[in-house]
C-alpha positions as a Markdown table, in Angstrom:
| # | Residue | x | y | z |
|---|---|---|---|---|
| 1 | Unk | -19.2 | -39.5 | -44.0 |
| 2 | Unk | -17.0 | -42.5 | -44.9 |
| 3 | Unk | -15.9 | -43.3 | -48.5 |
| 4 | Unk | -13.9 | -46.2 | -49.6 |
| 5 | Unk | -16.2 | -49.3 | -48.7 |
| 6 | Unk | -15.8 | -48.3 | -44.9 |
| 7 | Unk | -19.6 | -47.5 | -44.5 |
| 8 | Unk | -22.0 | -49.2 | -42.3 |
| 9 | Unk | -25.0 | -48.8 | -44.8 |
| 10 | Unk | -25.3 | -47.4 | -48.3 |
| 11 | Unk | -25.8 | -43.7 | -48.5 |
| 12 | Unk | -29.2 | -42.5 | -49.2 |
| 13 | Unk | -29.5 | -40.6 | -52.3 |
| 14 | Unk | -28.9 | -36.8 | -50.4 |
| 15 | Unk | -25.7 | -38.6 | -48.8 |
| 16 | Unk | -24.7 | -39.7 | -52.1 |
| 17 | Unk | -25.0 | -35.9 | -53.5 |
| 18 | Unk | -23.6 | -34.8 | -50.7 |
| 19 | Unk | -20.2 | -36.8 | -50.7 |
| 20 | Unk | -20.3 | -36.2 | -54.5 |
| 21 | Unk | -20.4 | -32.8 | -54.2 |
| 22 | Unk | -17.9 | -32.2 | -51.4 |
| 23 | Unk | -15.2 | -34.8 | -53.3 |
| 24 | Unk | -15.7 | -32.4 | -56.5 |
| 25 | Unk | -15.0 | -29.5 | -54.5 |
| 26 | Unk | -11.7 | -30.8 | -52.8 |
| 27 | Unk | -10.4 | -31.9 | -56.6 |
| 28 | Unk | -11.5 | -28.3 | -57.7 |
| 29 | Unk | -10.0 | -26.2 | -54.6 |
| 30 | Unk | -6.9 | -28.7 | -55.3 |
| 31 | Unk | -6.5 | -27.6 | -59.1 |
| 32 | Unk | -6.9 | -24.2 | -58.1 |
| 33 | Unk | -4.4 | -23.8 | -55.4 |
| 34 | Unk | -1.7 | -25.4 | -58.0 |
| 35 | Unk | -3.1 | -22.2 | -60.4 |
| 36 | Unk | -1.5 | -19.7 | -58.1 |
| 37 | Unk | -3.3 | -16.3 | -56.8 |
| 38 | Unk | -5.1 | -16.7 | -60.0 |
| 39 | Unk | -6.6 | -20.2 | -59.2 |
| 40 | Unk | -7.1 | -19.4 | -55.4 |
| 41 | Unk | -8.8 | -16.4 | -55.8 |
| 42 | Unk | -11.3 | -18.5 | -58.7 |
| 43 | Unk | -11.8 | -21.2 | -55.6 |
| 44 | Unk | -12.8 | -18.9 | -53.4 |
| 45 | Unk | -15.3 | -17.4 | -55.9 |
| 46 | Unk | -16.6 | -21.0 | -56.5 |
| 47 | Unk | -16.8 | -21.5 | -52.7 |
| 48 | Unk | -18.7 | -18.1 | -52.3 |
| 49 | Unk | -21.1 | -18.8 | -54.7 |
| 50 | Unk | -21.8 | -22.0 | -53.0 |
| 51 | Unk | -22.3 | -20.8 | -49.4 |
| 52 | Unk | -24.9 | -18.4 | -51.3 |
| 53 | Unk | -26.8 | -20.9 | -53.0 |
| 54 | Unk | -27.0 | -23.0 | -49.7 |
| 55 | Unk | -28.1 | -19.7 | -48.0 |
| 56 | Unk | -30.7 | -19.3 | -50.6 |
| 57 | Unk | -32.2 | -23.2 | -50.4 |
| 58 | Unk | -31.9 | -22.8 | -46.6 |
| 59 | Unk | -34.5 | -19.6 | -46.5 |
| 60 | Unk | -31.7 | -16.6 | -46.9 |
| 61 | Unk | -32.0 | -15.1 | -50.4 |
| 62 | Unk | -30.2 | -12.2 | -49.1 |
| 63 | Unk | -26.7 | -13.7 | -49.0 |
| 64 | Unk | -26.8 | -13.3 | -53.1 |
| 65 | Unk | -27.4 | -9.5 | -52.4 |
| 66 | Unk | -24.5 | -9.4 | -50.1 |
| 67 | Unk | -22.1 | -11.4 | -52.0 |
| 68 | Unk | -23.2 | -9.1 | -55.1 |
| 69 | Unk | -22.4 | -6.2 | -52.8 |
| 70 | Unk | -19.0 | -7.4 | -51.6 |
| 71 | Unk | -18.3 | -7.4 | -55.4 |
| 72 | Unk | -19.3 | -4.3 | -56.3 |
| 73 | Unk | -17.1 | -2.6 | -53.6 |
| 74 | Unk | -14.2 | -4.9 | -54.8 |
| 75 | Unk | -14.7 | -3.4 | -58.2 |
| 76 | Unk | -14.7 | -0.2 | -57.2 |
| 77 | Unk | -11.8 | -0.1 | -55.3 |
| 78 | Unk | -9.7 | -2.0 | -57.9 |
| 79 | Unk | -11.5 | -0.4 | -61.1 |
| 80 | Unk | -9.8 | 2.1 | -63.0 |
């Protein structure tokens, strides 16, 4: 997807949330990784949680289960 005025033809509104989305993203991941472990750990919990939601609008419910799972363990092993 091209940014900048270098498009052939407007975006259509999906495009538009689409390029929106992915440019917060890139400003977020960016912010995170300057954080340290700390932030780079909270990036990839943000990026989790959006491959989950995107499973869930794409038919696959179960990926919240999993990610919820994958948690869980994590907490286990690290609780005290």
């Amino acid at each position: 997807m091209a940014a900048g005025g270098l498009m052939d033809r407007p975006l259509s509104a999906a495009e538009r949330r689409e390029f929106n989305r992915h440019r917060h993203a890139e400003t977020r991941q960016k912010e995170q990784l300057a954080r340290g472990p700390k932030g780079v750990a909270a990036a990839w919990w943000d990026q989790a949680r959006m491959v989950a939601a995107e499973q869930e609008r794409a038919g696959n419910p179960a990926a919240w289960d999993e990610l919820a799972q994958f948690l869980s363990n994590y907490c286990g092993r690290y609780s005290t």
